[in-house]
N, C-alpha and C positions, 0 to 999 in steps of 0.2 A: 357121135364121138363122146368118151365119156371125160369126166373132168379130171380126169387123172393124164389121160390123153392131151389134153390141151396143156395142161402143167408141162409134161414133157414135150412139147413143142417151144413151147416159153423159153422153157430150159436151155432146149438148143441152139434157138434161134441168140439168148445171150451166152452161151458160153464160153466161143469164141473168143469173144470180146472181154468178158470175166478174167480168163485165163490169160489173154493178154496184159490188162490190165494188173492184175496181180504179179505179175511178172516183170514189168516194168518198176512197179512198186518197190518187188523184194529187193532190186538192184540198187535203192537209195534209201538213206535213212529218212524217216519220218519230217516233215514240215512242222516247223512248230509254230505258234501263235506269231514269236517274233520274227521267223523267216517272212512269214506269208507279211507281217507289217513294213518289213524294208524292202521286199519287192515292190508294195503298192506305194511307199513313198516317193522310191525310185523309178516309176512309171504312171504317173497320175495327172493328167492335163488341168486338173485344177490348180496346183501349187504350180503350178507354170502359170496360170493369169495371177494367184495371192499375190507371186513376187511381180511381176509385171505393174499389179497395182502399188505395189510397194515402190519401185523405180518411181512411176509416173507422182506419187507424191514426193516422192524425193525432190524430183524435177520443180513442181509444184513451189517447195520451199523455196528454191534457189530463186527462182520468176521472183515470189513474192517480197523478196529481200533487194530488189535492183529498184535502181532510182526512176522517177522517169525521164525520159528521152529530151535532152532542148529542142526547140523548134527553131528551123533558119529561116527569117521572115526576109525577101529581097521583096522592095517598094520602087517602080521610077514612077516620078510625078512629074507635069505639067510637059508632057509631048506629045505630038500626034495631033494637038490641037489648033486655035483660030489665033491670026495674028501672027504677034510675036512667039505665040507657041508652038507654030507649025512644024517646027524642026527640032533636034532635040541638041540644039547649042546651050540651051537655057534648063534642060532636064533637070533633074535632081532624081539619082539613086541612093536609097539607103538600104545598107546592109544591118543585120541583127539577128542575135542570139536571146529567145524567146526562154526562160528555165522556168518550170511547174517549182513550187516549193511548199514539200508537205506538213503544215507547222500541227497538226493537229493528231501527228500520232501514225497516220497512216500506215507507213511501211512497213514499221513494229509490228502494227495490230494486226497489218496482213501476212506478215510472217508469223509470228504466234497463231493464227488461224490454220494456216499451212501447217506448222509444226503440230498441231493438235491431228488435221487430217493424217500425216505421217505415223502419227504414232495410231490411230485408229488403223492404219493400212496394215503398219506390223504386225499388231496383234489381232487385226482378221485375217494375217495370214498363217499366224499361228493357230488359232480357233479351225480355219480351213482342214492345217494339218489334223487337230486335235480331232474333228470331225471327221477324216476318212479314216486315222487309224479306228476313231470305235466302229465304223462301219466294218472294217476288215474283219475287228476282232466278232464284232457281231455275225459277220457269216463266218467266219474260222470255227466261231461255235454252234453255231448251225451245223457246219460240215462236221463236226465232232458228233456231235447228235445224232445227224443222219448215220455215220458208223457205227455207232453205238446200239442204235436201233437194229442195224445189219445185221449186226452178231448174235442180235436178241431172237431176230428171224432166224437165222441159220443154226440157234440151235435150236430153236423151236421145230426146225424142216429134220434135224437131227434126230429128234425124240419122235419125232412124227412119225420117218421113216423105219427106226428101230417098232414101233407100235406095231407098225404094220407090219413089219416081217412076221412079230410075233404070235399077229392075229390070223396071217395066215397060217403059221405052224399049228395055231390052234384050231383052226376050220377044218384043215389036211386031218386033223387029227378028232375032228368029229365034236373036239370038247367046246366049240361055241358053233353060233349059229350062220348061215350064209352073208347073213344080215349084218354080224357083226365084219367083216371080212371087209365087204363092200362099203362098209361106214369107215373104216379104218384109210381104207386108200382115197375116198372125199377127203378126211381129212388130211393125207396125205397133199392131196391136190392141192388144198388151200393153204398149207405152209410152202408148198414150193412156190405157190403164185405171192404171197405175203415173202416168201426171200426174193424171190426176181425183183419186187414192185420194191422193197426195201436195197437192193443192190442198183435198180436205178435211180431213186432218190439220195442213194448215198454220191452216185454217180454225178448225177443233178448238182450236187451241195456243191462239190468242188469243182464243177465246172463256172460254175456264180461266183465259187473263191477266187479263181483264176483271171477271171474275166478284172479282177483289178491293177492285175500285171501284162493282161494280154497274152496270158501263157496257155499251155494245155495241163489238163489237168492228170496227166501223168505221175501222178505224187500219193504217197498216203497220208493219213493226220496222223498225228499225237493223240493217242485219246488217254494218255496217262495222267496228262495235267487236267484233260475233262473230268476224272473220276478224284481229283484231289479236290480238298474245300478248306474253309479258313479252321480256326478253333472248334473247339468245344461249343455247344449251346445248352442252356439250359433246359428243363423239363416246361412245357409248356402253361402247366399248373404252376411252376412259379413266378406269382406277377412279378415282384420285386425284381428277382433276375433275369426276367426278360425284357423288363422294362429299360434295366441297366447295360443289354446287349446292346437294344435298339439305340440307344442313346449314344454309344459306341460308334456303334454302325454309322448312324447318322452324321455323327465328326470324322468320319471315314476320312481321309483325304481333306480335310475341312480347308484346304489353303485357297485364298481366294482364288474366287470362279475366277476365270479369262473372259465370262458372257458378262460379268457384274463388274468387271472393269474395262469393259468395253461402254457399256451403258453410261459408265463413271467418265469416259472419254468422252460420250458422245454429249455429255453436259459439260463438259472441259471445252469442248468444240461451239458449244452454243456460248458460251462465257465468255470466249475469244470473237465470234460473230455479234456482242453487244459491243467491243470495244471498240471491234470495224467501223458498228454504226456508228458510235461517237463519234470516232476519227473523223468520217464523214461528212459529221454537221457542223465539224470548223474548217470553214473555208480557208481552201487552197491560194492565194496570190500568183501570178507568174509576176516573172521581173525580166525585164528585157536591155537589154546593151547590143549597142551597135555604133555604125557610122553612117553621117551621110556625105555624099559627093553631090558639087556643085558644079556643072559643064561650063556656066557662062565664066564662072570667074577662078576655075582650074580651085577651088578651094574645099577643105572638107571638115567636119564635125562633127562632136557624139554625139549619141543620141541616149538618152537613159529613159525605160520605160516603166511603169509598174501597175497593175490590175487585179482588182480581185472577186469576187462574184458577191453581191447584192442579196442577202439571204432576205427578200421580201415575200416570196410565197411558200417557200420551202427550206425549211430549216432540218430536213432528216429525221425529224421528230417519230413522224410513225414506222418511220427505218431501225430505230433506237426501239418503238414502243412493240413491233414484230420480232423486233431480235431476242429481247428481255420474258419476250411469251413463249418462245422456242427454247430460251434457257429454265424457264419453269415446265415446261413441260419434257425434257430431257429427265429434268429430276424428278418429276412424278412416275417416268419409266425407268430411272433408275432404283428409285423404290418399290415400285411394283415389279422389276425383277430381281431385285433383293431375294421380295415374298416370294415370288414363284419357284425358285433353286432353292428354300430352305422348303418349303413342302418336295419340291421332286426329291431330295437328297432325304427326307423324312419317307417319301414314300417307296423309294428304292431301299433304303434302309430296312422298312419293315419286309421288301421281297426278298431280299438276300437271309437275312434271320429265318422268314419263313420255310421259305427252300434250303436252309439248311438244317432247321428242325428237320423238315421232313425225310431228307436224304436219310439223317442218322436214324428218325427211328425205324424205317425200312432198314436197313443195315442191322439194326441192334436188334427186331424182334419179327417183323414181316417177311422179310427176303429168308430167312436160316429157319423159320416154320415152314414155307411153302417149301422152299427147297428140299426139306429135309421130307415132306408129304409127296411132293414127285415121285421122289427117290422109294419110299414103300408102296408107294401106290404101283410103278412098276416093276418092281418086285414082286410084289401079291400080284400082280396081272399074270406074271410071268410064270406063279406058283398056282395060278388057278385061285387066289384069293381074293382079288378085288374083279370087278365088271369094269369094261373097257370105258365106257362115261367116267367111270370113277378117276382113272388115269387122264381121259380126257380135263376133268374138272381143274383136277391138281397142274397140268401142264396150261389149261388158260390164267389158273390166280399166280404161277408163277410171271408169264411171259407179261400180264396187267401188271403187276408187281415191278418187274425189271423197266418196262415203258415208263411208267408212275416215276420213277427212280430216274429215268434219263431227263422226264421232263422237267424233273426238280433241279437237277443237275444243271440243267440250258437254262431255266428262268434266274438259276443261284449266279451262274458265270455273265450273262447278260445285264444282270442289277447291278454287277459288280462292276465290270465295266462304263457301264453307265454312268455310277459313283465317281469312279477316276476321272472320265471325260468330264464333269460338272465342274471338279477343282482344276484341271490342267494338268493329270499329276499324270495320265498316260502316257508313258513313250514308248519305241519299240524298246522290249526287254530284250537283254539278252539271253539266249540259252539255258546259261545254266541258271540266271535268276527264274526263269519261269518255270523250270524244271525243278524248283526247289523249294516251290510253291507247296 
């Protein structure tokens, strides 16, 4: 079977399903970055435990703010015993109210402990959110890319096909060789197997997209907002002004991270766990009132109690000296994720500039050369003036060319992203904001 043969089996076996799908497709407008982000917000079992964790510190506060509980102490003395205490004419019950009293801060400190966790709950549940939308948009651009690559196949199966018609007209017609004929429909073969294997990877992408809403992937992308990018860049030979891009780039979204104030919590959390210690190592008193009852002589009395705990082996000392080593080390990972989000935001910076240098100069001087060399190349093929390599050469530095161009495009739109997720600043956009990008 020759491989042009098997191409068209490929073919067939997706067609079907092709023509389906694009069918489906033409009946809706395009998905864009912000659709596909409020479906996954609105079906995402993560943000279902963020807020659950949210609730449960909530909860958390409230516990930590209540007093604690008195104790009801009943006592009966001197019955059941020898003598005159055999019976319990002579008993003696006393009744009392036992109160914990926390003079050292306690309840405070455990409520501000809780309010610190609370407020860590909210903003890892907003970090949660801030994390599945770049995920989305990360394969949203994925799925863009894979389309984009589609197109780049199918017109590469386009030009393929055109080749070979021609090479056969010119075989029929004596003016090339059998050799050239049967080379022509190889590479026929291989663009159609390179569009099938590009039309299920495109296929693939949005089914990954989908899979964040549980839907099918019956949709098309956007690929208009894939081919837009930010400003102007400068000429790569100029340091100064690329220096000054980057430096741009890198205060991209510059408003504080949501990671670098979560870290800044989690030492606001250690700060409030040394005050608990404190609290701790001043001892608690209870204090006790009651009555007692007298059987033998029908008569009764108070009773006032008061107790407090003997700080002779343990004074909380290393409760206080573990708390205060958990708040230094809070802030030594509060600084060292300082450092870490100002190199990734430096280093996304320098990929977004790079892939955007790169796009334009493919635009401005690579992409409109090759194109315009295709373009005579099959011409002269067509006129008997170029050799069918020749054409072949022009249609691979185009189809490298346009890939080159897509990949820059996916690593420009992913750094960019990236960027936003750092500061907090991603939400879902709306329509026409992304559209006007």
């Amino acid at each position: 079977m020759s491989a042009y043969s098997v191409a068209a089996l490929i073919g067939v076996a997706c067609a079907a399903g092709i023509v389906a799908e694009a069918s489906a497709q033409a009946q809706s407008p395009p998905l864009t970055r912000a659709d596909a982000i409020a479906r996954a917000l609105g079906d995402d079992p993560r943000l279902g435990a963020a807020d659950a964790a949210r609730r449960a510190a909530e909860a958390r506060v409230r516990q930590a703010g209540r007093l604690p509980n008195p104790a009801l102490d009943i006592v009966v003395e001197n019955v059941e015993g020898s003598g005159p205490y055999q019976a319990w004419e002579r008993g003696e019950a006393t009744y009392s109210l036992t109160q914990r009293l926390e003079l050292g801060g306690d309840r405070s400190a455990r409520r501000r402990l809780a309010e610190r966790d609370l407020d860590a709950a909210r903003l890892g549940a907003d970090i949660e959110r801030l994390d599945l939308i770049e995920e989305v948009e990360a394969s949203y651009i994925d799925a863009q890319a894979a389309e984009a690559a589609r197109l780049v196949a199918e017109e590469r199966l386009a030009v393929a096909q055109e080749l070979a018609d021609a090479a056969r007209r010119r075989v029929a017609a004596a003016r090339d060789p059998l050799m050239a004929g049967s080379r022509a429909q190889a590479r026929l073969a291989e663009a159609q197997i390179d569009a099938d294997a590009a039309r299920l990877a495109a296929l693939a992408a949005r089914a990954r997209l989908a899979s964040y809403w549980g839907g099918g992937d019956d949709f098309s992308i956007d690929i208009a907002s894939f081919e837009r990018i930010g400003g102007a860049t400068p000429r790569l030979d100029e340091d100064a002004g690329l220096r000054g891009r980057l430096a741009d780039a890198a205060t991209l979204h510059q408003g504080p991270s949501p990671d670098l104030a979560l870290a800044d919590l989690d030492r606001a959390r250690a700060d409030a766990g040394v005050a608990v210690e404190r609290a701790r190592s001043i001892p608690d008193p209870d204090v006790q009132l009651g009555w007692r009852s007298f059987n033998e002589s029908d008569e009764t009395a108070f009773v006032f109690g008061f107790s407090v705990p003997l700080q002779l082996w343990d004074r909380n000392t290393d409760g206080v000296a573990q708390a205060r080593a958990e708040s230094a080390r809070a802030g030594f990972e509060a600084s060292a994720r300082a450092r870490a989000i100002a190199r990734e935001r430096a280093m996304l910076a320098v990929q977004v500039e790079t892939a955007r240098a790169e796009v334009e100069a493919l635009d401005a001087s690579v992409l409109p050369n090759v194109e315009a060399a295709l373009q005579s190349a099959r011409e002269g093929y067509a006129m008997g003036a170029f050799a069918y390599l020749d054409v072949l050469e022009a249609q691979r530095a185009l189809t490298d060319a346009r890939m080159r161009r897509i990949s820059a495009l996916r690593s420009y739109h992913r750094a960019d992203a990236a960027l936003a997720r750092i500061a907090g600043a991603r939400a879902e956009r709306a329509p026409s904001e992304e559209n006007s990008r």
